[in-house]
Structures are given as structure tokens and as C-alpha cells.
HTML snippet that shows the backbone in 3Dmol.js (N, CA, C, O; Angstrom):
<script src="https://3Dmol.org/build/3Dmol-min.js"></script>
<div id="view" style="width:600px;height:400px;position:relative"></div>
<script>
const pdb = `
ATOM      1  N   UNK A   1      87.081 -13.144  20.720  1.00  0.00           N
ATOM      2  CA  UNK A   1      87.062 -13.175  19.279  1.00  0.00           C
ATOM      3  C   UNK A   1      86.232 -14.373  18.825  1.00  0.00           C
ATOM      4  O   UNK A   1      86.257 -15.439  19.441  1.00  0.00           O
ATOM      5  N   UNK A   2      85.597 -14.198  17.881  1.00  0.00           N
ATOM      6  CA  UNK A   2      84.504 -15.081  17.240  1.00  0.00           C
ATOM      7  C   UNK A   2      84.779 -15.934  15.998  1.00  0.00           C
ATOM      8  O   UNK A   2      84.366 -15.512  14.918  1.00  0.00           O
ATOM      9  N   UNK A   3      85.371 -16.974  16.049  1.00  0.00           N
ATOM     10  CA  UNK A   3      86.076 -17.504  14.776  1.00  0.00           C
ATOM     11  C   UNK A   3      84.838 -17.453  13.806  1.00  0.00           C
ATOM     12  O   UNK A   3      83.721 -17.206  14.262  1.00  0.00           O
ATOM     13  N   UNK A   4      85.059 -17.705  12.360  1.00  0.00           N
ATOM     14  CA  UNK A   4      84.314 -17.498  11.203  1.00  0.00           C
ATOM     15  C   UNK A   4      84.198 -18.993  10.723  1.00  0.00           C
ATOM     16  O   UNK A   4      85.338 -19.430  10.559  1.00  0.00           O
ATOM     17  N   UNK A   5      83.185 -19.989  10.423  1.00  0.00           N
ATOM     18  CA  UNK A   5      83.505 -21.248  10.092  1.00  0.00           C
ATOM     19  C   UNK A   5      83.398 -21.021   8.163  1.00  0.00           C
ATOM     20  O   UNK A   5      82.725 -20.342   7.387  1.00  0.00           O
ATOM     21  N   UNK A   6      84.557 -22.095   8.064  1.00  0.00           N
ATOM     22  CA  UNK A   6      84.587 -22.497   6.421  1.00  0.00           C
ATOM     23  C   UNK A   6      83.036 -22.741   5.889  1.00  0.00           C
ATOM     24  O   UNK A   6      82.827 -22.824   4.678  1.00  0.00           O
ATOM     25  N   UNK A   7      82.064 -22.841   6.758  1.00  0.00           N
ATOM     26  CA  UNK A   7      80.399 -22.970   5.723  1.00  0.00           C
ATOM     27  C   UNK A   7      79.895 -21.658   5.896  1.00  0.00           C
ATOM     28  O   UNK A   7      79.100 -21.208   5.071  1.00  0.00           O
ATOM     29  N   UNK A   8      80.376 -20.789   7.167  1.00  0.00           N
ATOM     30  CA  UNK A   8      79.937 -19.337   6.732  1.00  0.00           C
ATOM     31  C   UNK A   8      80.325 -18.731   5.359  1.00  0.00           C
ATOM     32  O   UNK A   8      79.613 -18.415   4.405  1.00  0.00           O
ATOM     33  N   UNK A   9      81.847 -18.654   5.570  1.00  0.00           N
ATOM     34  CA  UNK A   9      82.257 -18.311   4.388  1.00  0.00           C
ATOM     35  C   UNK A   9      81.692 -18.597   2.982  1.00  0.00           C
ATOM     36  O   UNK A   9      81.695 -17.739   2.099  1.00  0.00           O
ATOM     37  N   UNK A  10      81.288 -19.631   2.844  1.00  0.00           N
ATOM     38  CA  UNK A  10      80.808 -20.305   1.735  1.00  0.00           C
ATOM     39  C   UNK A  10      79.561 -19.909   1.584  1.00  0.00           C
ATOM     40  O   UNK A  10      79.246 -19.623   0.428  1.00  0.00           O
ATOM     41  N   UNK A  11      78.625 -19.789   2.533  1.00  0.00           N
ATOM     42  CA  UNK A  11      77.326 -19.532   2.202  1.00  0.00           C
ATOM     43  C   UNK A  11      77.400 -17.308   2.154  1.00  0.00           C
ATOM     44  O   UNK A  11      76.542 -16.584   1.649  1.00  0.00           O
ATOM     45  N   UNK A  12      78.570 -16.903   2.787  1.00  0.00           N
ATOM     46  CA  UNK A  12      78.639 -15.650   2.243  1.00  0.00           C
ATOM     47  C   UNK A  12      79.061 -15.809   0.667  1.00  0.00           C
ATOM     48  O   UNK A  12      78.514 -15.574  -0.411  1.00  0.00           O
ATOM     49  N   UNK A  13      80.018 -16.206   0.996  1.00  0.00           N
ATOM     50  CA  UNK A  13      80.261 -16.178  -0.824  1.00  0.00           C
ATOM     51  C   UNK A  13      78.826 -16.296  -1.923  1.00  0.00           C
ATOM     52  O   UNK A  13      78.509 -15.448  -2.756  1.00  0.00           O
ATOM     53  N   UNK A  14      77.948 -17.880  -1.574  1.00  0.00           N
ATOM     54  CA  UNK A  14      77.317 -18.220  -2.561  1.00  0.00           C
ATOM     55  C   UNK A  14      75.464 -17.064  -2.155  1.00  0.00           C
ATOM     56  O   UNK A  14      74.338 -17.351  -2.562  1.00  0.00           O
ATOM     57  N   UNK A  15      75.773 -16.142  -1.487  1.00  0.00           N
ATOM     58  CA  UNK A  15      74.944 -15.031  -1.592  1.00  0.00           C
ATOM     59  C   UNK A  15      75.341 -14.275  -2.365  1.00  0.00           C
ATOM     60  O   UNK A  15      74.653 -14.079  -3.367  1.00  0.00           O
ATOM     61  N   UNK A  16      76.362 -13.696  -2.227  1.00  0.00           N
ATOM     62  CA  UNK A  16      77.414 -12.553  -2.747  1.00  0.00           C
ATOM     63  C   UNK A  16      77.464 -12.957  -4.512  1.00  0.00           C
ATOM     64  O   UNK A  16      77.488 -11.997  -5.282  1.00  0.00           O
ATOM     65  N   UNK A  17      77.475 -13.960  -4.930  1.00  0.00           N
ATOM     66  CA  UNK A  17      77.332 -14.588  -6.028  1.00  0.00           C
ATOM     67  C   UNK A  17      75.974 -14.640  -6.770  1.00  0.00           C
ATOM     68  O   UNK A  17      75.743 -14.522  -7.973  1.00  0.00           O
ATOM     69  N   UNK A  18      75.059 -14.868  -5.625  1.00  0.00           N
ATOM     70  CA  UNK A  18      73.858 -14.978  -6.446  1.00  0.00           C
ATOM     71  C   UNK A  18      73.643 -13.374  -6.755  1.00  0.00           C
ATOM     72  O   UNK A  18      72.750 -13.181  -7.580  1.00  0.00           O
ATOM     73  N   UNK A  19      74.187 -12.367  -6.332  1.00  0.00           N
ATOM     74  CA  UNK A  19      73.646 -10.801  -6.451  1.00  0.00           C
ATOM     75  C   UNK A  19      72.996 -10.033  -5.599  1.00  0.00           C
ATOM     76  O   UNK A  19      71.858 -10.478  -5.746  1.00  0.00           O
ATOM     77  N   UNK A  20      72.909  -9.166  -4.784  1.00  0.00           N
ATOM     78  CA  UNK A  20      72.261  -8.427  -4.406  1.00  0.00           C
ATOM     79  C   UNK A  20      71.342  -7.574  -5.141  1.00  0.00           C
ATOM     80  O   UNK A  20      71.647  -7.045  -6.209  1.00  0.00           O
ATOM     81  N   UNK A  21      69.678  -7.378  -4.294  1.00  0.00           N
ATOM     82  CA  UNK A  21      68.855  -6.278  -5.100  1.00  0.00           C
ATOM     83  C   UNK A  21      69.538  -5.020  -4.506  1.00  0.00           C
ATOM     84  O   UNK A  21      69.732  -4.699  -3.334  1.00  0.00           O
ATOM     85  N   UNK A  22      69.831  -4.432  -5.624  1.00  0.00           N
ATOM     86  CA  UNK A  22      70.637  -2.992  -4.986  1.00  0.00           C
ATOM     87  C   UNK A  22      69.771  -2.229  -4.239  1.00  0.00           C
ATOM     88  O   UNK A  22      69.978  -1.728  -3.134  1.00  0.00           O
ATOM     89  N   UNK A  23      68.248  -2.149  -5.299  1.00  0.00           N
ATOM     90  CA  UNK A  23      67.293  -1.153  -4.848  1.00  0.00           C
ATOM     91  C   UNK A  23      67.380  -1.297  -3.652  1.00  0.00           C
ATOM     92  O   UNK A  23      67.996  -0.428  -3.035  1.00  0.00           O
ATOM     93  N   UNK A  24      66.926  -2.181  -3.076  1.00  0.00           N
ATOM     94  CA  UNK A  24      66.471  -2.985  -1.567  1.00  0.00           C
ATOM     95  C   UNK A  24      67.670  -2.351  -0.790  1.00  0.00           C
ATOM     96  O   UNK A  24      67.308  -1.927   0.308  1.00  0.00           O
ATOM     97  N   UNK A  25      68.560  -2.229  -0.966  1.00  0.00           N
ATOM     98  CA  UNK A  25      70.338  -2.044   0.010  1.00  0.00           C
ATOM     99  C   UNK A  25      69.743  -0.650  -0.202  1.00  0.00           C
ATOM    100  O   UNK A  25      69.567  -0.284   0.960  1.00  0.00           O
ATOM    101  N   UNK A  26      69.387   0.204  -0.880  1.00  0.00           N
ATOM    102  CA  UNK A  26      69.838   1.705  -0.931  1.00  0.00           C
ATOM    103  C   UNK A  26      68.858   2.479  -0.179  1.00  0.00           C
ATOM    104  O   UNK A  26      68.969   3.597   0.324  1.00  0.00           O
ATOM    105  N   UNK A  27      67.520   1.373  -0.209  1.00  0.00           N
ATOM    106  CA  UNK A  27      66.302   1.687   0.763  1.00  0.00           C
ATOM    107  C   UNK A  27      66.453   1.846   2.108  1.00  0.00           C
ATOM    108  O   UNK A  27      65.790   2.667   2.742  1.00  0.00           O
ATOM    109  N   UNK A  28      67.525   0.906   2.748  1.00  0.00           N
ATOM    110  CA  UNK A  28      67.789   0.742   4.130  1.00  0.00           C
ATOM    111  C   UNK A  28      68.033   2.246   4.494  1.00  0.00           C
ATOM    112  O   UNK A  28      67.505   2.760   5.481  1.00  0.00           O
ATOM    113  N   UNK A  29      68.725   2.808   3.782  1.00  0.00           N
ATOM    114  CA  UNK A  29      69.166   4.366   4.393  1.00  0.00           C
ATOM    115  C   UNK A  29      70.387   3.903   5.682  1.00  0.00           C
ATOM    116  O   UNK A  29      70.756   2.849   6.201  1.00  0.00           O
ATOM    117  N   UNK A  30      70.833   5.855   5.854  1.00  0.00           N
ATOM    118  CA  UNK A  30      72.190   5.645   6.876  1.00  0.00           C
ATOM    119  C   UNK A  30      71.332   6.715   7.863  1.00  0.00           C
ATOM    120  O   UNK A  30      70.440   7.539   7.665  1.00  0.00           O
ATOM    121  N   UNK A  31      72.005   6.301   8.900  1.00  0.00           N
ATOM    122  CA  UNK A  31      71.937   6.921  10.220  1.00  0.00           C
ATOM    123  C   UNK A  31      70.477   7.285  11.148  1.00  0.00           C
ATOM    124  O   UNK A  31      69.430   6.997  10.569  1.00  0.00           O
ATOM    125  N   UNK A  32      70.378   7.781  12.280  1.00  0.00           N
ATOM    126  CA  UNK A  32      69.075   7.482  12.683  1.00  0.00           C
ATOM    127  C   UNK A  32      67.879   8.164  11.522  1.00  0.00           C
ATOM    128  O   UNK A  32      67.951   9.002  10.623  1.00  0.00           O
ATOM    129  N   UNK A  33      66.751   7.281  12.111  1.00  0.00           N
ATOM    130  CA  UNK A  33      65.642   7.787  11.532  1.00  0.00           C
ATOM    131  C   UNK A  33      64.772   9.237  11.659  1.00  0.00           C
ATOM    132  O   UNK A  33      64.275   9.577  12.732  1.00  0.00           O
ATOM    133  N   UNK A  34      64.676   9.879  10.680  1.00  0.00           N
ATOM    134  CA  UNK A  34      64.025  11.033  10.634  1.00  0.00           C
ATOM    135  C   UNK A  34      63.013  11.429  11.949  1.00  0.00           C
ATOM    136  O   UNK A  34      62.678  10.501  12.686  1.00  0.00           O
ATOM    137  N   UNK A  35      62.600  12.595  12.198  1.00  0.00           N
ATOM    138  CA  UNK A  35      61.537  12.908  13.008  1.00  0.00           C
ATOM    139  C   UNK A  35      60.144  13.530  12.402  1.00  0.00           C
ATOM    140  O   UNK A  35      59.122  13.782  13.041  1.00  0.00           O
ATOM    141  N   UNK A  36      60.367  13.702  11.052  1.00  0.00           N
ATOM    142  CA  UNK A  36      59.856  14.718  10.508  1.00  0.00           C
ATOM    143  C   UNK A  36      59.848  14.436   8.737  1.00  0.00           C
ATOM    144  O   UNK A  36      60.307  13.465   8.136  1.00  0.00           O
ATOM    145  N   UNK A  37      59.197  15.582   8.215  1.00  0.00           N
ATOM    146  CA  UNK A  37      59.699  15.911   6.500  1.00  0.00           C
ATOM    147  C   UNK A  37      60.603  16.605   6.372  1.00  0.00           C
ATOM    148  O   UNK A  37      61.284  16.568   5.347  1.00  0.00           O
ATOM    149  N   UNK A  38      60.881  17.511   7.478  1.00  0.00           N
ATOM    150  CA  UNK A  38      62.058  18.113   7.192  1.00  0.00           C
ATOM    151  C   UNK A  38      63.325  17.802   7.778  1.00  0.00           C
ATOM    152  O   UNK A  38      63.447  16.910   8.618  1.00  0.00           O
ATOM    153  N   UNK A  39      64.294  18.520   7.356  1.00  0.00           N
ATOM    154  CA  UNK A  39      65.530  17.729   8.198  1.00  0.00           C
ATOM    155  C   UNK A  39      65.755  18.660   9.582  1.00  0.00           C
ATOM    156  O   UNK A  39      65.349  19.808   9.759  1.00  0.00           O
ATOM    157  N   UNK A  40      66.317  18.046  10.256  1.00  0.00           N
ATOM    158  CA  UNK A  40      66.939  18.389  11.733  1.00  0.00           C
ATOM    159  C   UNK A  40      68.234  19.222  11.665  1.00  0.00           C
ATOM    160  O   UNK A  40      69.071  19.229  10.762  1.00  0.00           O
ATOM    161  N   UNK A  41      68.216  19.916  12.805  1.00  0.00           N
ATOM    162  CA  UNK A  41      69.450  20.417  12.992  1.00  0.00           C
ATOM    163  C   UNK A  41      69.938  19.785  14.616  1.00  0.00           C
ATOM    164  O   UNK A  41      69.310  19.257  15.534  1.00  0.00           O
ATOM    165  N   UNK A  42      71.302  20.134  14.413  1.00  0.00           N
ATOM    166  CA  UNK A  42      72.157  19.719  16.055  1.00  0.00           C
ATOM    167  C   UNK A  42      72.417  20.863  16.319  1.00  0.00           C
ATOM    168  O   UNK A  42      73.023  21.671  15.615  1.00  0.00           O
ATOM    169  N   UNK A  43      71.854  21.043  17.638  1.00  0.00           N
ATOM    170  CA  UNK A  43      72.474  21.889  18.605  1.00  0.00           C
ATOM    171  C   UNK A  43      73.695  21.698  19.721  1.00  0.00           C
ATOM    172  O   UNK A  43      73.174  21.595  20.832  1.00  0.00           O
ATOM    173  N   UNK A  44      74.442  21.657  19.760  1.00  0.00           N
ATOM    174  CA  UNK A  44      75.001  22.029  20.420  1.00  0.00           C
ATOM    175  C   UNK A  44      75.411  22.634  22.343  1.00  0.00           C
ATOM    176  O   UNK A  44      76.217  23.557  22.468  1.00  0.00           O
ATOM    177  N   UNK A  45      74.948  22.176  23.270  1.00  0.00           N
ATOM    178  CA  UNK A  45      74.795  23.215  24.409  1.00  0.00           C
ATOM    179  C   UNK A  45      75.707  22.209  25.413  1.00  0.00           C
ATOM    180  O   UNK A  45      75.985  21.011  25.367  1.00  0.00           O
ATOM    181  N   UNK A  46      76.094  23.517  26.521  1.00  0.00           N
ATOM    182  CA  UNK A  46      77.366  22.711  27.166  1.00  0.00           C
ATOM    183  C   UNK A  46      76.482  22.830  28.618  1.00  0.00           C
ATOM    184  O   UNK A  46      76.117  23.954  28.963  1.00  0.00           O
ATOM    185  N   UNK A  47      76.238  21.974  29.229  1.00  0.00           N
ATOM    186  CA  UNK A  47      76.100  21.413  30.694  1.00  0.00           C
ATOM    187  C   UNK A  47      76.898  20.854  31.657  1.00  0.00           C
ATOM    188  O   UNK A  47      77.343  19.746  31.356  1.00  0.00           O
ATOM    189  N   UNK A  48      77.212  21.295  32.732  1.00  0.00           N
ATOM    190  CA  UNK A  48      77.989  21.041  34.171  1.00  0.00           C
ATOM    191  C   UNK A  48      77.488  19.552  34.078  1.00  0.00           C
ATOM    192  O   UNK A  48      76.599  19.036  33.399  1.00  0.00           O
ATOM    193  N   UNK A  49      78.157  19.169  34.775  1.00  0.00           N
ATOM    194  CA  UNK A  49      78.121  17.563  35.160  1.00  0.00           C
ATOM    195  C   UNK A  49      77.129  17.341  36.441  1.00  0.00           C
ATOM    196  O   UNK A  49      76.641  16.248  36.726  1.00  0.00           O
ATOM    197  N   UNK A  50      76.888  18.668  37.239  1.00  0.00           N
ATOM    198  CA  UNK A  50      75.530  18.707  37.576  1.00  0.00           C
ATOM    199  C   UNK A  50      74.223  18.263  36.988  1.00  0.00           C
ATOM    200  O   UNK A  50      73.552  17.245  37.155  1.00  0.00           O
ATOM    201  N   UNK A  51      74.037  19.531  36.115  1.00  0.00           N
ATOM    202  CA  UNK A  51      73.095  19.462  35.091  1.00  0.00           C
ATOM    203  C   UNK A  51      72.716  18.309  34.454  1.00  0.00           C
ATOM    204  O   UNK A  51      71.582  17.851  34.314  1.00  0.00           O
ATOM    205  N   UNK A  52      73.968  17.802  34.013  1.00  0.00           N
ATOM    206  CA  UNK A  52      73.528  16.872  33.095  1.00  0.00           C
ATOM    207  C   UNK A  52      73.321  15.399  34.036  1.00  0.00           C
ATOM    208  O   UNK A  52      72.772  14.445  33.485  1.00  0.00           O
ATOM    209  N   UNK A  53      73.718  15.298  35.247  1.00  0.00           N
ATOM    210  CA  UNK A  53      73.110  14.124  36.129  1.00  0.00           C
ATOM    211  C   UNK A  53      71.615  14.387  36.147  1.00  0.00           C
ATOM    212  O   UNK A  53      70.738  13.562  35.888  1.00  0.00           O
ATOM    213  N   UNK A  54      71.448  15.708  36.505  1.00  0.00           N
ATOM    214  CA  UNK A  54      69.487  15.886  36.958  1.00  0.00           C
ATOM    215  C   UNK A  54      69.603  15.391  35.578  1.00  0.00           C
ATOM    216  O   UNK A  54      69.959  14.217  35.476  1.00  0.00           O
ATOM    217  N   UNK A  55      69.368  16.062  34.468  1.00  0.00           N
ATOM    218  CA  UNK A  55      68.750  15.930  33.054  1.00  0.00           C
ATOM    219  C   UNK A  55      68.734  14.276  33.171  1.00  0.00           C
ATOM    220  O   UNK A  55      67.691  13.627  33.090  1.00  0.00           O
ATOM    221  N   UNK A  56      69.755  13.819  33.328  1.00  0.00           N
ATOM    222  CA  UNK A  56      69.441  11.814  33.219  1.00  0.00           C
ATOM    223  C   UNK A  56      68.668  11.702  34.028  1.00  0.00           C
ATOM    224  O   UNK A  56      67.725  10.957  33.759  1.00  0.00           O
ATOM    225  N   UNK A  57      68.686  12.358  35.358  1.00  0.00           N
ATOM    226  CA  UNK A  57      67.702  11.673  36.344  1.00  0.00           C
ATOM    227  C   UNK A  57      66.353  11.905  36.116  1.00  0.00           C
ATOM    228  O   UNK A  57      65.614  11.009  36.526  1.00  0.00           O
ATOM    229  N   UNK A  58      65.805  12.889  35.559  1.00  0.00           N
ATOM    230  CA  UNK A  58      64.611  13.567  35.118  1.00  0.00           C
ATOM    231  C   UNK A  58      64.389  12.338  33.335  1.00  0.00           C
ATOM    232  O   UNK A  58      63.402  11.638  33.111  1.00  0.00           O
ATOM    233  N   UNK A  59      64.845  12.388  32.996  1.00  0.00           N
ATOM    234  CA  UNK A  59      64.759  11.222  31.820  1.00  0.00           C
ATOM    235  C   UNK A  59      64.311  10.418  32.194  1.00  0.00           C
ATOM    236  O   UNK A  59      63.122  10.206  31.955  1.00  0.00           O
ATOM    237  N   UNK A  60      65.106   9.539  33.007  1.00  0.00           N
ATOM    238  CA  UNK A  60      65.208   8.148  33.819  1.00  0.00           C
ATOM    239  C   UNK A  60      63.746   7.532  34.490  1.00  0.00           C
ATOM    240  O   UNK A  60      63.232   6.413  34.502  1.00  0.00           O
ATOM    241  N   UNK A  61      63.232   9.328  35.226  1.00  0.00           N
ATOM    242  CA  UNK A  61      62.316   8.537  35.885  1.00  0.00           C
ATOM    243  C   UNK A  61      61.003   8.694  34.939  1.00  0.00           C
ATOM    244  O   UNK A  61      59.885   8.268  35.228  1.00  0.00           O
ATOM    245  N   UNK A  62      61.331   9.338  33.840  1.00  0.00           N
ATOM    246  CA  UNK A  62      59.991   9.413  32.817  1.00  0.00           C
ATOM    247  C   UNK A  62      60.138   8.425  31.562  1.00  0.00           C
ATOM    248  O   UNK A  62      59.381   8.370  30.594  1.00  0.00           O
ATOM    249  N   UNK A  63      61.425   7.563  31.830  1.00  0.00           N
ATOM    250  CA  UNK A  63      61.488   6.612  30.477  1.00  0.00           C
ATOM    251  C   UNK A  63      61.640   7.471  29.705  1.00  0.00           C
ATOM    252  O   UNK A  63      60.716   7.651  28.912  1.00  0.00           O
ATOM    253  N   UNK A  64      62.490   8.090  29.638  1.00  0.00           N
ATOM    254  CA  UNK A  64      62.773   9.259  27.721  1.00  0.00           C
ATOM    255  C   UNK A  64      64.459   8.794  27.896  1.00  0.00           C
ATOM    256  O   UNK A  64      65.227   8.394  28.772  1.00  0.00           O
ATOM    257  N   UNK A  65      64.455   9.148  26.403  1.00  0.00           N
ATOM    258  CA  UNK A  65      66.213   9.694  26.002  1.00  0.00           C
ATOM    259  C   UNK A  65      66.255  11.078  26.580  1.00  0.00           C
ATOM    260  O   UNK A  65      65.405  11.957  26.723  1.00  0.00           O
ATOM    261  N   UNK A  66      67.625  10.967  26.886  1.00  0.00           N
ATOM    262  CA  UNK A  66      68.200  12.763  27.233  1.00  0.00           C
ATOM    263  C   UNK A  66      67.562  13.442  25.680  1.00  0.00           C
ATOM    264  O   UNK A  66      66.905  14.471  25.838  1.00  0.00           O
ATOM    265  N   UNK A  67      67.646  13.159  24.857  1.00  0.00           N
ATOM    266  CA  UNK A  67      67.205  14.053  23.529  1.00  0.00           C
ATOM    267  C   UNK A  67      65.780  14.055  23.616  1.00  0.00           C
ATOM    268  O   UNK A  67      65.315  15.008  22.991  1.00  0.00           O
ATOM    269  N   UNK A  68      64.920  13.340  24.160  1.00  0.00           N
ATOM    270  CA  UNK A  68      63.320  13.477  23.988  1.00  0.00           C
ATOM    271  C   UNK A  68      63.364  14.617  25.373  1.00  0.00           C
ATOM    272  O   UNK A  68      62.920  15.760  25.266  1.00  0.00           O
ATOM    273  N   UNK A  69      63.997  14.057  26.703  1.00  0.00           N
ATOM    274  CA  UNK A  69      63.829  14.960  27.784  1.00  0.00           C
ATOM    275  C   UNK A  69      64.040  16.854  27.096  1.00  0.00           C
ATOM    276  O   UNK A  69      63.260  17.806  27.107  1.00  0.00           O
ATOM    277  N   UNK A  70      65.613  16.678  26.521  1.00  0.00           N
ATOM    278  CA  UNK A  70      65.927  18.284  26.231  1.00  0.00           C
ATOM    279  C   UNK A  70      64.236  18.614  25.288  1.00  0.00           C
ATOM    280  O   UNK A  70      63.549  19.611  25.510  1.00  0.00           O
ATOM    281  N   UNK A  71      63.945  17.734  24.467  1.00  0.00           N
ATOM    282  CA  UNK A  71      63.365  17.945  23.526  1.00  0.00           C
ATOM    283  C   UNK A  71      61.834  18.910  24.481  1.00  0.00           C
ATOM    284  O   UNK A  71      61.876  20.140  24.470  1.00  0.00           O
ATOM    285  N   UNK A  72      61.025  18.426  24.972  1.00  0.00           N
ATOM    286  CA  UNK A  72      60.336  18.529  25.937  1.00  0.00           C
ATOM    287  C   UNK A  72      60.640  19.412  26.581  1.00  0.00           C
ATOM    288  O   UNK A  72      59.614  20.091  26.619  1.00  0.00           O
ATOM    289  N   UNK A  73      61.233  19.807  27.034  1.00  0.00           N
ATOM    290  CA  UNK A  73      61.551  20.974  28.225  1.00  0.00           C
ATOM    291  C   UNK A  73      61.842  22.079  27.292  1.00  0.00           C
ATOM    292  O   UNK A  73      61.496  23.204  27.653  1.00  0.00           O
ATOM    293  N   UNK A  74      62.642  21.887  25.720  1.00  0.00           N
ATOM    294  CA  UNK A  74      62.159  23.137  24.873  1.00  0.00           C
ATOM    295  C   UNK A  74      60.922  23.497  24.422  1.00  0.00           C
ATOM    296  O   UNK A  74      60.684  24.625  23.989  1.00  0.00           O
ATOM    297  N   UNK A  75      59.830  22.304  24.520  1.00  0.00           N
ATOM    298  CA  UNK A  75      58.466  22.546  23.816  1.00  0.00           C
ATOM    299  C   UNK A  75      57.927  23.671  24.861  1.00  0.00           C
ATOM    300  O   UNK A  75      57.392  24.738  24.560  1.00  0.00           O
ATOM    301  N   UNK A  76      58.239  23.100  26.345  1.00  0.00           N
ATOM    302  CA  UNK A  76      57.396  23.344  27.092  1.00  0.00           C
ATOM    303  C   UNK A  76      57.916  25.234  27.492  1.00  0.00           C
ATOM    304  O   UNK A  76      57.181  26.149  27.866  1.00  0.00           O
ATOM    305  N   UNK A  77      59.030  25.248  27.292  1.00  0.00           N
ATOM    306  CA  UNK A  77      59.648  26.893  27.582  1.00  0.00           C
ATOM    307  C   UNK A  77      59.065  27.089  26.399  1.00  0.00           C
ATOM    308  O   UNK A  77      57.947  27.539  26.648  1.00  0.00           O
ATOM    309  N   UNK A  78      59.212  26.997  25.266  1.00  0.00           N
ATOM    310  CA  UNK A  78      58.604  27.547  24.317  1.00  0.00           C
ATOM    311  C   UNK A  78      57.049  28.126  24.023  1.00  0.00           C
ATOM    312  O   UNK A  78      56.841  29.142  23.359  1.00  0.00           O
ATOM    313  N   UNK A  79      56.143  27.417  24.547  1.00  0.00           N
ATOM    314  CA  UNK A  79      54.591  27.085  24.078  1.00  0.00           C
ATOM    315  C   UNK A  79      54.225  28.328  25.145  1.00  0.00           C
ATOM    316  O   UNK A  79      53.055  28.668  25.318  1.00  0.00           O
TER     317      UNK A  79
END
`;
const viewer = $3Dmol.createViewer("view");
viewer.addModel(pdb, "pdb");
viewer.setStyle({}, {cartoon: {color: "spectrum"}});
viewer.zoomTo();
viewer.render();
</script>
């Protein structure tokens, strides 16, 4: 646990006091970043604990996320 010192507090407070630009806060946005203009959907798919070791291992040795790997291996069945 990370104690909080009495000048944190204070210098939260005397931010919190001076105001926040809202605009600026509402810009940040929630959750990951887009891929696209349009929005995404989640799929869903169920993999053996087989499967899904290769799928990491096949990631792993190409530097991807499991989501860029699936991503990829749908382009490529697809095209």
C-alpha cells in the first residue's frame, strides 16, 4: 500500500480548485482506440486450450497480439 502525503493532497485539492478544462477531459475518450471510421464488432469464438497455446505461439514468434494474429489469419482465409 502506497501512503498519500498531506502535500499531495493539497496540491490535488489546489488543482481541483483551480478547475478543470472539461473540453480537454471529454477529448481523452473511454476504452481502446478505434481501428477504423467505423465501429467494430466482438466476436466471440471458443478454442481448446490447444488451439489457443499455438495461436500465442504463432503471435509470439511474429510480435502480434492474439487479436492482430486472429485478425490476419481472417484476412488471409478471406482474400
Amino acid at each position: 500500500m502506497r501512503m498519500v502525503s498531506e502535500y499531495q493532497i493539497q496540491r490535488w485539492a489546489d488543482e481541483a480548485e483551480a478547475g478543470y478544462d472539461v473540453d480537454a477531459l471529454k477529448r481523452r475518450g473511454r476504452g481502446r482506440p478505434g481501428r477504423g471510421a467505423e465501429p467494430m464488432q466482438v466476436v466471440a469464438v471458443r478454442l481448446t486450450a490447444e488451439e489457443l497455446k499455438a495461436l500465442d505461439a504463432a503471435a509470439a514468434k511474429l510480435d502480434m497480439s492474439r487479436s492482430e494474429a486472429i485478425r490476419a489469419a481472417v484476412a488471409g482465409f478471406a482474400a
